[in-house]
VEXGUMAR-48006 format. One record per residue (C-alpha): residue number from 1; residue in one letter; x, y, z. Coordinates in Angstrom, 3 decimals, decimal comma, padded with zeros to 6 digits, always signed. Layout:
N
<atom k="NUM" r="A" c1="X" c2="Y" c3="Z"/>
...
% end
This chain:
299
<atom k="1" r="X" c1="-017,141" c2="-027,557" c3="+016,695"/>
<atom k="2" r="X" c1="-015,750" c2="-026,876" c3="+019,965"/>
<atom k="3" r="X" c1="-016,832" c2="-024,673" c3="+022,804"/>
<atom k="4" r="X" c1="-016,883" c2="-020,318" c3="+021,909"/>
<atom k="5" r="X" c1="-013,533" c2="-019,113" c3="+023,605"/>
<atom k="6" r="X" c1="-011,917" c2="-022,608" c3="+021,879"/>
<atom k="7" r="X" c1="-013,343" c2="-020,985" c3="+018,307"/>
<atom k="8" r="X" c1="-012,606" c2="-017,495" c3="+019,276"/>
<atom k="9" r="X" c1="-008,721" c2="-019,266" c3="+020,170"/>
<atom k="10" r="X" c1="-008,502" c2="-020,418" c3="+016,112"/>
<atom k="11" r="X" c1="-007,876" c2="-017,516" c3="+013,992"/>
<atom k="12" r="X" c1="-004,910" c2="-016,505" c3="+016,681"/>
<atom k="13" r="X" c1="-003,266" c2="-019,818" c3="+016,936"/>
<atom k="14" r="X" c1="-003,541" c2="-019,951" c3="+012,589"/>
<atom k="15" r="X" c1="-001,692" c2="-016,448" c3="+012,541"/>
<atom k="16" r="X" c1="+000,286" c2="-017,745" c3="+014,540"/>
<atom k="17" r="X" c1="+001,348" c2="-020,974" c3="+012,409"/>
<atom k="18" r="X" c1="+001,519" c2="-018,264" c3="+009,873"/>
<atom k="19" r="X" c1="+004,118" c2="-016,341" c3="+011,547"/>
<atom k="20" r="X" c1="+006,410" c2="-019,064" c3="+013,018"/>
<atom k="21" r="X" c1="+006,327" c2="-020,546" c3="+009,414"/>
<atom k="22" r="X" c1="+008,043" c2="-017,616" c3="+008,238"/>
<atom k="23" r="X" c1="+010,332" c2="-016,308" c3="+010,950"/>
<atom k="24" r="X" c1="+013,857" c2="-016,635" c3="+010,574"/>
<atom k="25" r="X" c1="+013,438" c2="-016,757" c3="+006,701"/>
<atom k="26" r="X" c1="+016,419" c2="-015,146" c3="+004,649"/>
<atom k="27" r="X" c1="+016,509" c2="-014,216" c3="+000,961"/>
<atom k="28" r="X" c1="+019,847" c2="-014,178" c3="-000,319"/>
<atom k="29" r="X" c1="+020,129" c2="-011,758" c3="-003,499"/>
<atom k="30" r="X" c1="+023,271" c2="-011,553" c3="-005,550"/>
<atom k="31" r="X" c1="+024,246" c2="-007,735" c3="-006,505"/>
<atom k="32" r="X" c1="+024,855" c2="-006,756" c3="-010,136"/>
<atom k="33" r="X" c1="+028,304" c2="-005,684" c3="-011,001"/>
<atom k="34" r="X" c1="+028,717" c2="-003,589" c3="-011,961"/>
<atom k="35" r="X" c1="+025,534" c2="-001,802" c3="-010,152"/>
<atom k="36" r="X" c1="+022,450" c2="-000,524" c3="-012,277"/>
<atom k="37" r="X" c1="+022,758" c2="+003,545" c3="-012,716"/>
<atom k="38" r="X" c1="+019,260" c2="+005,218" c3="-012,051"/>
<atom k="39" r="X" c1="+018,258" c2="+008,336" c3="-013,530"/>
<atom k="40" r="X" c1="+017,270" c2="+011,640" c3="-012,038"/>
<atom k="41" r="X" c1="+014,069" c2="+011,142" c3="-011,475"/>
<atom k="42" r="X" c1="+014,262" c2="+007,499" c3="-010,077"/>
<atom k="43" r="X" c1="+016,667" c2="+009,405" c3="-007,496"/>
<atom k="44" r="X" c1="+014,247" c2="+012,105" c3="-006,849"/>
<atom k="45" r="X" c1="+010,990" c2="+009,638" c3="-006,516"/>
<atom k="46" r="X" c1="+013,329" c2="+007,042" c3="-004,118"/>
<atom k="47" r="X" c1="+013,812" c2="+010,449" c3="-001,841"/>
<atom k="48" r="X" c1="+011,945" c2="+013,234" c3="-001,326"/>
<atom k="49" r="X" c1="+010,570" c2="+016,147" c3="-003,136"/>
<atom k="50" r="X" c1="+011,105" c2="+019,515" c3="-003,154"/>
<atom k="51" r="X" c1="+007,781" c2="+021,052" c3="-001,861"/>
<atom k="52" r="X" c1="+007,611" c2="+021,951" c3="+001,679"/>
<atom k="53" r="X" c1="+005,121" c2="+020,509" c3="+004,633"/>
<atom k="54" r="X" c1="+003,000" c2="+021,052" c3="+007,531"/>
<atom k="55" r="X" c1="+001,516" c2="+018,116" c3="+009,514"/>
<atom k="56" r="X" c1="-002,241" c2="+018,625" c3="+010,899"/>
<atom k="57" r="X" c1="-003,232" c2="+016,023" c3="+013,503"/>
<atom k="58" r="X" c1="-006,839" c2="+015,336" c3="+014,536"/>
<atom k="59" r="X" c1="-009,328" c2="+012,788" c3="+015,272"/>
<atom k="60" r="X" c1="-013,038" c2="+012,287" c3="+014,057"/>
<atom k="61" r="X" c1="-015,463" c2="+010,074" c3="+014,994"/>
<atom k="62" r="X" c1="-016,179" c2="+006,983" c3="+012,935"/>
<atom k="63" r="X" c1="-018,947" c2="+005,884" c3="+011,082"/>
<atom k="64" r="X" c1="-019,299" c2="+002,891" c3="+014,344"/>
<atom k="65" r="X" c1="-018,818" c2="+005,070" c3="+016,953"/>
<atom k="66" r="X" c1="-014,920" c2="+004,725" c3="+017,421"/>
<atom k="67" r="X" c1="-012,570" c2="+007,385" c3="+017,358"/>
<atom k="68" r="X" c1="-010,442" c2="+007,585" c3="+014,271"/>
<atom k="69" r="X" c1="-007,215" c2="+009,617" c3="+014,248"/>
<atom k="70" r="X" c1="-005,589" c2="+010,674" c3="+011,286"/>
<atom k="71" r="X" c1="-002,696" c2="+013,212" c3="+010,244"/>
<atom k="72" r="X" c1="-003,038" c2="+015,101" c3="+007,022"/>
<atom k="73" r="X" c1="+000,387" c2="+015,878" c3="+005,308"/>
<atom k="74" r="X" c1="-000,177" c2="+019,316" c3="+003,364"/>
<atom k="75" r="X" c1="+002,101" c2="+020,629" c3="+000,525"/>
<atom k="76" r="X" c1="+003,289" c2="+024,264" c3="+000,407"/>
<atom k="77" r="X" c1="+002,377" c2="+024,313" c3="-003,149"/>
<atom k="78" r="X" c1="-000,489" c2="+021,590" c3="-003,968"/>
<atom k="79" r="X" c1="-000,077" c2="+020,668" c3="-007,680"/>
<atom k="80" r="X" c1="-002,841" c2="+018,628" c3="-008,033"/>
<atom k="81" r="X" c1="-006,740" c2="+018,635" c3="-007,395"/>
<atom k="82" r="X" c1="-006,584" c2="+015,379" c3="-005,611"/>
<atom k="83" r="X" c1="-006,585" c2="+014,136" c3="-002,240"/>
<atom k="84" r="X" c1="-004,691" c2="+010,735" c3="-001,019"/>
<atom k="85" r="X" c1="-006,275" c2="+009,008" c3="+002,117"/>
<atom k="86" r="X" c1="-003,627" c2="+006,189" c3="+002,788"/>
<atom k="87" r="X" c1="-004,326" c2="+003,087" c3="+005,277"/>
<atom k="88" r="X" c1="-002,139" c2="+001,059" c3="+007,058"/>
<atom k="89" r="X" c1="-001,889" c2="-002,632" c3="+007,779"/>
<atom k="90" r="X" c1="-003,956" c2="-005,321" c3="+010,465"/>
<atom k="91" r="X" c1="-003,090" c2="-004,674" c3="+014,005"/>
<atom k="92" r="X" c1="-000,910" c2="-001,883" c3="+013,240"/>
<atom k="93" r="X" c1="-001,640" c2="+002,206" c3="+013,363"/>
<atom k="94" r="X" c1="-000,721" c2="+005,212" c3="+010,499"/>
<atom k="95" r="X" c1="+003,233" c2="+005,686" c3="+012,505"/>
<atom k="96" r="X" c1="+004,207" c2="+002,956" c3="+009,595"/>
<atom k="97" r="X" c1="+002,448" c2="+004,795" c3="+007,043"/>
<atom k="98" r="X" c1="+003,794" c2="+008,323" c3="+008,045"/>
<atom k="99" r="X" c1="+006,961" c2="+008,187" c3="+005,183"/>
<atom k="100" r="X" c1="+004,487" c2="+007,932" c3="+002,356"/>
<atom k="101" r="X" c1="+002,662" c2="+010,560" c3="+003,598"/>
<atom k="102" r="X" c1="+005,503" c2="+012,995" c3="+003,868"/>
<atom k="103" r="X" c1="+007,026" c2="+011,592" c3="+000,344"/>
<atom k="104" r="X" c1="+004,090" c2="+012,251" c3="-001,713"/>
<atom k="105" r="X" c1="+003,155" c2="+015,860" c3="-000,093"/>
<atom k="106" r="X" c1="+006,532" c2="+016,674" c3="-001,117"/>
<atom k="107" r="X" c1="+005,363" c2="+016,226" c3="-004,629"/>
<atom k="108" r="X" c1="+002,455" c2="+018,729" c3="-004,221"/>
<atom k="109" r="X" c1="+000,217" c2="+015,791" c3="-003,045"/>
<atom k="110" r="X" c1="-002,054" c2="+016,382" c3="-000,098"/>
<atom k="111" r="X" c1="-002,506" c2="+013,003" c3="+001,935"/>
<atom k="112" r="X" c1="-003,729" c2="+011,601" c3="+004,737"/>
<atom k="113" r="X" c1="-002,967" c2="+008,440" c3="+006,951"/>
<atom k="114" r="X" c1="-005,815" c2="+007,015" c3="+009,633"/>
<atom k="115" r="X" c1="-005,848" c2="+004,491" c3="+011,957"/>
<atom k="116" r="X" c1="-008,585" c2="+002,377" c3="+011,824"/>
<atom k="117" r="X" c1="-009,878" c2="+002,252" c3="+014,830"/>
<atom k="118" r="X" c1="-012,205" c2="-001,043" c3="+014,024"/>
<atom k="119" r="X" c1="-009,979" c2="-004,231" c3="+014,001"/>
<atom k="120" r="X" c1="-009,429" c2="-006,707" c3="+016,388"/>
<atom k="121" r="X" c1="-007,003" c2="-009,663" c3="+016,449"/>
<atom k="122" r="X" c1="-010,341" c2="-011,557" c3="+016,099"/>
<atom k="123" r="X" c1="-011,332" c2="-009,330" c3="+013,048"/>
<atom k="124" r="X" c1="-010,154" c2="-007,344" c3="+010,937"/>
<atom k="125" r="X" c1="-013,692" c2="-005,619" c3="+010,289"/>
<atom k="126" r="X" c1="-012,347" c2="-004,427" c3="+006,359"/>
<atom k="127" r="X" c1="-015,232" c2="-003,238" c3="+005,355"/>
<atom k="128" r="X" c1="-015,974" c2="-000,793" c3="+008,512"/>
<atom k="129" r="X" c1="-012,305" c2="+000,533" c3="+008,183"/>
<atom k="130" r="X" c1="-012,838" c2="+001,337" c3="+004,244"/>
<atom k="131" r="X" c1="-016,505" c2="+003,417" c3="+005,228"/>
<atom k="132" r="X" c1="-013,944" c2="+005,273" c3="+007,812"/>
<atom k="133" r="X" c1="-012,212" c2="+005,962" c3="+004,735"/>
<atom k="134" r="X" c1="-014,125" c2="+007,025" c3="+002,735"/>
<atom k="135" r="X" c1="-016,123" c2="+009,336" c3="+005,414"/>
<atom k="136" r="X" c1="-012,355" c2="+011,022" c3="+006,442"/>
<atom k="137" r="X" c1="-012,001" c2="+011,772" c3="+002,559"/>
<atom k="138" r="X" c1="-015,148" c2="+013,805" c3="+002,751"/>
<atom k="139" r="X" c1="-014,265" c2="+015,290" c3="+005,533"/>
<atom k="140" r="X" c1="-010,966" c2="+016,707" c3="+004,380"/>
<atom k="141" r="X" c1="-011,326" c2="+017,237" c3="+000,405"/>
<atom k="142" r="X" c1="-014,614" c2="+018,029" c3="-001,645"/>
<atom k="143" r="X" c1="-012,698" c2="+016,650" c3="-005,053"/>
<atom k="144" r="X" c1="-011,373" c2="+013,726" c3="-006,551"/>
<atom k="145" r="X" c1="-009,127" c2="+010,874" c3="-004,255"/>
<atom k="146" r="X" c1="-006,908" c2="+008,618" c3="-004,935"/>
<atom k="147" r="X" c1="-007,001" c2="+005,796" c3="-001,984"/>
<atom k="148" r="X" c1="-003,997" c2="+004,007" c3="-000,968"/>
<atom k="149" r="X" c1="-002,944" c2="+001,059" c3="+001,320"/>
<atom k="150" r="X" c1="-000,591" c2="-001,954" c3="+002,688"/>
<atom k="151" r="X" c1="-001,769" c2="-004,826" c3="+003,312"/>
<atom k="152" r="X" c1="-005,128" c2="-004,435" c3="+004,851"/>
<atom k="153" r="X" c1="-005,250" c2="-001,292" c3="+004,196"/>
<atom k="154" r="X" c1="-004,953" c2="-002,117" c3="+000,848"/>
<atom k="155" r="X" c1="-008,080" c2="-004,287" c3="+001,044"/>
<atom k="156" r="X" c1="-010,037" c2="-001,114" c3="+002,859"/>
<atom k="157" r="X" c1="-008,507" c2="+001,071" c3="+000,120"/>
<atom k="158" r="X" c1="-010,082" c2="-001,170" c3="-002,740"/>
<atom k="159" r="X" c1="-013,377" c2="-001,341" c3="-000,840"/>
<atom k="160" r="X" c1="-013,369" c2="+002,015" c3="-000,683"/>
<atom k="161" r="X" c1="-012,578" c2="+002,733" c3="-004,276"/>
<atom k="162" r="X" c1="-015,901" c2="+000,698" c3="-004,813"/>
<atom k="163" r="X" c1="-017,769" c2="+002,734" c3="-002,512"/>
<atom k="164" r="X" c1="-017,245" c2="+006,318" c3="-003,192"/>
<atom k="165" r="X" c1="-017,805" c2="+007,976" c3="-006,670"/>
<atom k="166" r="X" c1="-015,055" c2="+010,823" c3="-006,516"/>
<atom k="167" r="X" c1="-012,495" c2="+008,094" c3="-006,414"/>
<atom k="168" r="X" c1="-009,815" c2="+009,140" c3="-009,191"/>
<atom k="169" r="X" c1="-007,257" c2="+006,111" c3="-008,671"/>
<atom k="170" r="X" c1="-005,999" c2="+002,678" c3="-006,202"/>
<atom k="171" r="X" c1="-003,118" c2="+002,181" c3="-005,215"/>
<atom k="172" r="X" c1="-002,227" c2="-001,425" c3="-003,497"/>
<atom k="173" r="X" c1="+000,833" c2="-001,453" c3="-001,479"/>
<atom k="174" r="X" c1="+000,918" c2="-005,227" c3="-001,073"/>
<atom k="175" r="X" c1="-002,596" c2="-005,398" c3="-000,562"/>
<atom k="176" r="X" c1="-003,826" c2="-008,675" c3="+000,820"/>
<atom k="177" r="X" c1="-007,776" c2="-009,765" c3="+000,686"/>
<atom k="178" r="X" c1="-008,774" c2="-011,598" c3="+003,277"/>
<atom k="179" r="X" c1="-012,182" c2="-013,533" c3="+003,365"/>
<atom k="180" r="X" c1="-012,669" c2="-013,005" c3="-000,425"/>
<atom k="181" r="X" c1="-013,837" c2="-009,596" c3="+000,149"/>
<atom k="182" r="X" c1="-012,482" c2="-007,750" c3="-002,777"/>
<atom k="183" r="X" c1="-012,910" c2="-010,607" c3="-005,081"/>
<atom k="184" r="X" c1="-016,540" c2="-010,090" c3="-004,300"/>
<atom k="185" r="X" c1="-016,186" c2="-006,625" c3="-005,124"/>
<atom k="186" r="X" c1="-014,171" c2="-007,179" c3="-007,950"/>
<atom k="187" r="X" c1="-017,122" c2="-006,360" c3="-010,265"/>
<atom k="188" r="X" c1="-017,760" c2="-002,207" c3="-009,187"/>
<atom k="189" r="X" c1="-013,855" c2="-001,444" c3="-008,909"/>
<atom k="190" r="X" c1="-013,498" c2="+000,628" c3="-012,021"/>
<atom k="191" r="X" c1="-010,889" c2="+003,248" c3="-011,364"/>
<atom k="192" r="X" c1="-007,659" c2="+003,010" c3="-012,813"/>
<atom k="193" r="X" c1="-004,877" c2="+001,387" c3="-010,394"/>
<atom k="194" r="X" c1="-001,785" c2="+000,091" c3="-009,618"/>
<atom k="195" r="X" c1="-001,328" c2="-003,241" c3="-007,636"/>
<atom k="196" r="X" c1="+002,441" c2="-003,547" c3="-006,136"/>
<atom k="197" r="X" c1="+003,258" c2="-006,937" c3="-005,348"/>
<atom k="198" r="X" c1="+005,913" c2="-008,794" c3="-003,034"/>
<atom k="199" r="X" c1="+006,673" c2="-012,582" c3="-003,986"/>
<atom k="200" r="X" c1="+004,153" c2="-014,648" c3="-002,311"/>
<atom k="201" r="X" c1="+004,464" c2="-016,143" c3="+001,391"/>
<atom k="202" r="X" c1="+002,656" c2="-015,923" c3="+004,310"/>
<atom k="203" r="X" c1="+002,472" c2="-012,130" c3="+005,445"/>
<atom k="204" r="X" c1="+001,190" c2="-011,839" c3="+002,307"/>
<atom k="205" r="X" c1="-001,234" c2="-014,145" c3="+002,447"/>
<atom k="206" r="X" c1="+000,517" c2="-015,484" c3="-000,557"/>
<atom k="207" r="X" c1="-000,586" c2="-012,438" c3="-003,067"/>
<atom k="208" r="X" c1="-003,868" c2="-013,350" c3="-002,085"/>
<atom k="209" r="X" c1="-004,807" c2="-010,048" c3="-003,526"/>
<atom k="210" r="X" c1="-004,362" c2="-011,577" c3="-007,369"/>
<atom k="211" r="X" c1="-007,796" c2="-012,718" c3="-008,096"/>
<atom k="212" r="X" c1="-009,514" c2="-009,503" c3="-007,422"/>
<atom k="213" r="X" c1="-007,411" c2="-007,534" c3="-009,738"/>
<atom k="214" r="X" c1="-009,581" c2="-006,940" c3="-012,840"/>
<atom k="215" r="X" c1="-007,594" c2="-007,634" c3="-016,914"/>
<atom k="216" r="X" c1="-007,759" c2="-004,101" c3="-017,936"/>
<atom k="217" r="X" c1="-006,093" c2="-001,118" c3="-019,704"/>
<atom k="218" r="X" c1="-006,573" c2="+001,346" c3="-016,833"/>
<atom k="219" r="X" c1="-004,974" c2="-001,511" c3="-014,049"/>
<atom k="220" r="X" c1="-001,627" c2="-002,498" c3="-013,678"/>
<atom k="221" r="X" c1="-000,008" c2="-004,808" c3="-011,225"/>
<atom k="222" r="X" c1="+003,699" c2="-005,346" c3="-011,011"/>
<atom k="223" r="X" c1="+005,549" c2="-007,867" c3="-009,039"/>
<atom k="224" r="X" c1="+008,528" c2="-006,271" c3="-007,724"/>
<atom k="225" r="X" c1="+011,231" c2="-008,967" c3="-007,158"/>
<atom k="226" r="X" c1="+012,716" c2="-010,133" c3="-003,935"/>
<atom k="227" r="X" c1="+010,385" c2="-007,807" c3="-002,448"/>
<atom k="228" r="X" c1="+008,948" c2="-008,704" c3="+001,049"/>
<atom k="229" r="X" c1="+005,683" c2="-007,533" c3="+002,580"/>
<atom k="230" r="X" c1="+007,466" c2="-005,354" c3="+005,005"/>
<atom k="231" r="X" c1="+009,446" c2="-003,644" c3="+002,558"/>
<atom k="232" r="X" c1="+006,132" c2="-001,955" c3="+001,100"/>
<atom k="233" r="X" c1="+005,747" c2="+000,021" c3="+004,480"/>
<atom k="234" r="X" c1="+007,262" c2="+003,540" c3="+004,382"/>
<atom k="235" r="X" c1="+009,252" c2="+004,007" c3="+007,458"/>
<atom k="236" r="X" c1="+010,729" c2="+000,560" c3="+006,786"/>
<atom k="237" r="X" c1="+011,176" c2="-001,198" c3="+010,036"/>
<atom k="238" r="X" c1="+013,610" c2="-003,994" c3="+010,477"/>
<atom k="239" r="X" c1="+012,005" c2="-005,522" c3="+013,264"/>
<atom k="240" r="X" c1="+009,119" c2="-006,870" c3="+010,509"/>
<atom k="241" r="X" c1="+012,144" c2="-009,025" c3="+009,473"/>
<atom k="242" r="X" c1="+011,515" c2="-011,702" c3="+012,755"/>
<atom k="243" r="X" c1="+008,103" c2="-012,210" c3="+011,134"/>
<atom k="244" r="X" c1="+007,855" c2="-012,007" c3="+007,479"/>
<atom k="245" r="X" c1="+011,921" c2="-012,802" c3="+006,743"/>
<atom k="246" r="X" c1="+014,845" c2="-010,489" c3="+005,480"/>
<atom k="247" r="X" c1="+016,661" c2="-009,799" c3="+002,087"/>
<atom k="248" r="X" c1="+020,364" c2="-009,567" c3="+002,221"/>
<atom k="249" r="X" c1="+022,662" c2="-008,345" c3="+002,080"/>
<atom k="250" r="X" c1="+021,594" c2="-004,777" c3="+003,088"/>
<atom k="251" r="X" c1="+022,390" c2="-003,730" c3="-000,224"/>
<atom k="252" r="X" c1="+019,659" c2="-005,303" c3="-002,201"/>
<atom k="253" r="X" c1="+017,296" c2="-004,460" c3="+000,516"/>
<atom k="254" r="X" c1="+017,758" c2="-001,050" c3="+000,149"/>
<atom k="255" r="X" c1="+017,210" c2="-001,376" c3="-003,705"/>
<atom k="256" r="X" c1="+014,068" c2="-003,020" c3="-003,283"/>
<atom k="257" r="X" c1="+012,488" c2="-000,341" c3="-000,907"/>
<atom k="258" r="X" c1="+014,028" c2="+002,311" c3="-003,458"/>
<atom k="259" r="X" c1="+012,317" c2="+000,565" c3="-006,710"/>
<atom k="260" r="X" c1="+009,123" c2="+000,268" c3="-004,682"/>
<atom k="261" r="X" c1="+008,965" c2="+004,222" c3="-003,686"/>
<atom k="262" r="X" c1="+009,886" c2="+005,054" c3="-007,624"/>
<atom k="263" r="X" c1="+006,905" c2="+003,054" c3="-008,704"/>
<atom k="264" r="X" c1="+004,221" c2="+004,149" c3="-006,017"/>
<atom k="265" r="X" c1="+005,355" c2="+007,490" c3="-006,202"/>
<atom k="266" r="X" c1="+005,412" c2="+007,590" c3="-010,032"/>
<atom k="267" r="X" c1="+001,499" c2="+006,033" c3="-009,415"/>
<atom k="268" r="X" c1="+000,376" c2="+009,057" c3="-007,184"/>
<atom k="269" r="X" c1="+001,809" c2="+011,535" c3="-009,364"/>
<atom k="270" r="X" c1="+000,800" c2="+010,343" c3="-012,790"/>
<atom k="271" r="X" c1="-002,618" c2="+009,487" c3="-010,949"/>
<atom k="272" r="X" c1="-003,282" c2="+012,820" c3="-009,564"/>
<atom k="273" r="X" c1="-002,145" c2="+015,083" c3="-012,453"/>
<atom k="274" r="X" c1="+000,955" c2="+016,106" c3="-010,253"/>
<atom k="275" r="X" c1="+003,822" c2="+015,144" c3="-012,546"/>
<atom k="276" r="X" c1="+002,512" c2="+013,453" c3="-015,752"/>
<atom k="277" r="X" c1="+005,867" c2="+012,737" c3="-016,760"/>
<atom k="278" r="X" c1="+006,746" c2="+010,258" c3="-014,534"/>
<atom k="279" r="X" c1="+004,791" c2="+008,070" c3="-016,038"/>
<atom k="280" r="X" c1="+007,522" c2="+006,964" c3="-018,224"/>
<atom k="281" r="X" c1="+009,108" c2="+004,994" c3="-015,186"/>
<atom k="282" r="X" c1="+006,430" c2="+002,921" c3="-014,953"/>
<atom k="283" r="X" c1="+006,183" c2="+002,441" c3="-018,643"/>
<atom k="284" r="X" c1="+009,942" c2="+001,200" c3="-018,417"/>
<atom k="285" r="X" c1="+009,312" c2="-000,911" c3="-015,550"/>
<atom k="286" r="X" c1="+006,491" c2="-002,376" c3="-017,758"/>
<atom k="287" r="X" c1="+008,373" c2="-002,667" c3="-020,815"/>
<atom k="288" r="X" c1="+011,468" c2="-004,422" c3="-019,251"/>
<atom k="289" r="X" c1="+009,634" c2="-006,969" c3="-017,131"/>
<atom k="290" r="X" c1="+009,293" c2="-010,762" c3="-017,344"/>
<atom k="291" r="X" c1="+005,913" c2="-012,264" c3="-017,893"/>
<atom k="292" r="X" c1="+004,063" c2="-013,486" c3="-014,964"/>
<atom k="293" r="X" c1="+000,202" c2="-014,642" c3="-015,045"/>
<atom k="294" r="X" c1="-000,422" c2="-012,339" c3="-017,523"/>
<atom k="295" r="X" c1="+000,775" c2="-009,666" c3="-015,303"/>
<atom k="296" r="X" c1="+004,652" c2="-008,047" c3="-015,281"/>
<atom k="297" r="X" c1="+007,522" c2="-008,139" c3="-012,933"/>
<atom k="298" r="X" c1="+009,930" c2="-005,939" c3="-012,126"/>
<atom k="299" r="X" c1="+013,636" c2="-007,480" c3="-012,982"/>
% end
């Protein structure tokens, strides 16, 4: 088995494999021509909304004893009685997480963004991160919430749906189990949800997420095509391209990122009670998609 610090050495030299096997990767997309036309809303939910913000930073202790610090992005005009608490993905902090936060409190949807303050490169310690979660959420909001992540974050987010009983909704930017941790918890996740996919490779552990998502009424998942694991982050960073490839051109990039905001931001609103109506995009998106595992894709 080899001596500690040579076992310690193996999960770092596997992500690496992982991420040498997909640097340099390029996904070549051919544009439509003429271009699609998107309606009014589409526009709106790709941009941002017309409610004013304020940004409250702050820190907390977590559940294990490390600090946890944590922005809350507050509406002028909160439409809705919910509360978003958004995490981001391994080894990273809430900076890549901020744009979500400031799209959907445009909307009239408070949210907040941690960063789990648990993970190592060793370990990713999910299930610590999602009782961080869930103890901010109490914290900040007495009522229903909606929890929301990438990657893992999206695994702490689904944990956490499990774990606390005001949760209203899920929302899985790319989410990505690792160790079979939400498949085991696949059983208590009963809140409706939306899973938004990337094609499979390995940032994504290749939609290793899939098994866990329960065949119901209440939970869609929708496989948005072309669509890399970085583009699910809101900023979108090009530098995530070195590790987890590039779509080109920049065109069809930017159309990606745009039909992922429509559909998470159509989620959170429909989910919260903050704009019912936009629950006709992701009725269309539904509607006009391709079968896929008994799940839909976006054209």
């Amino acid at each position: 088995m080899g001596t500690r610090s040579q076992r310690a050495v193996l999960p770092l030299l596997a992500a690496a494999s992982l991420l040498l096997a997909s640097c340099g990767s390029t996904t070549r997309v051919a544009l439509p021509d003429p271009p699609p036309s998107r309606t009014s809303l589409e526009l709106l939910l790709a941009g941002r909304g017309p409610v004013l913000v304020t940004v409250e930073k702050g820190s907390r202790p977590g559940v294990y004893g490390c600090t946890v610090a944590f922005e809350v992005y507050r509406p002028a005009e909160v439409r809705t009685g919910a509360f978003v608490v958004l995490g981001h993905g391994f080894m990273s902090n809430l900076s890549w997480m901020r744009g979500w936060a400031q799209r959907w409190a445009s909307f009239g949807v408070p949210t907040a963004v941690l960063t789990f303050c648990n993970s190592t490169a060793f370990d990713g310690r999910h299930a610590r991160n999602a009782e961080d979660m869930v103890a901010l959420a109490r914290a900040l909001h007495e009522g229903p919430v909606l929890y929301a992540g990438f990657s893992a974050g999206g695994l702490a987010a689904y944990l956490a749906s499990v774990r606390d009983s005001r949760t209203a909704a899920y929302l899985g930017l790319d989410a990505v189990d690792t160790g079979g941790l939400a498949l085991a918890a696949r059983d208590g996740f009963g809140v409706p949800a939306l899973f938004l996919l990337g094609e499979p490779g390995s940032c994504n552990a290749r939609n290793s997420m899939i098994p866990a998502i329960p065949e119901r009424g209440t939970v869609r998942a929708l496989r948005v095509k072309n669509a890399l694991h970085g583009h699910f982050q809101d900023p979108y960073d090009p530098r995530v391209e070195s590790v987890c490839g590039k779509v080109v051109p920049l065109e069809a990039s930017e159309a990606i990122l745009a039909d992922i905001r429509n559909l998470a931001t159509a989620w959170v609103l429909v989910a919260t009670g903050a704009m019912p109506e936009a629950g006709g995009l992701l009725e269309a998106a539904a509607s006009g998609a391709e079968g896929w595992k008994g799940r839909v894709e976006v054209p």
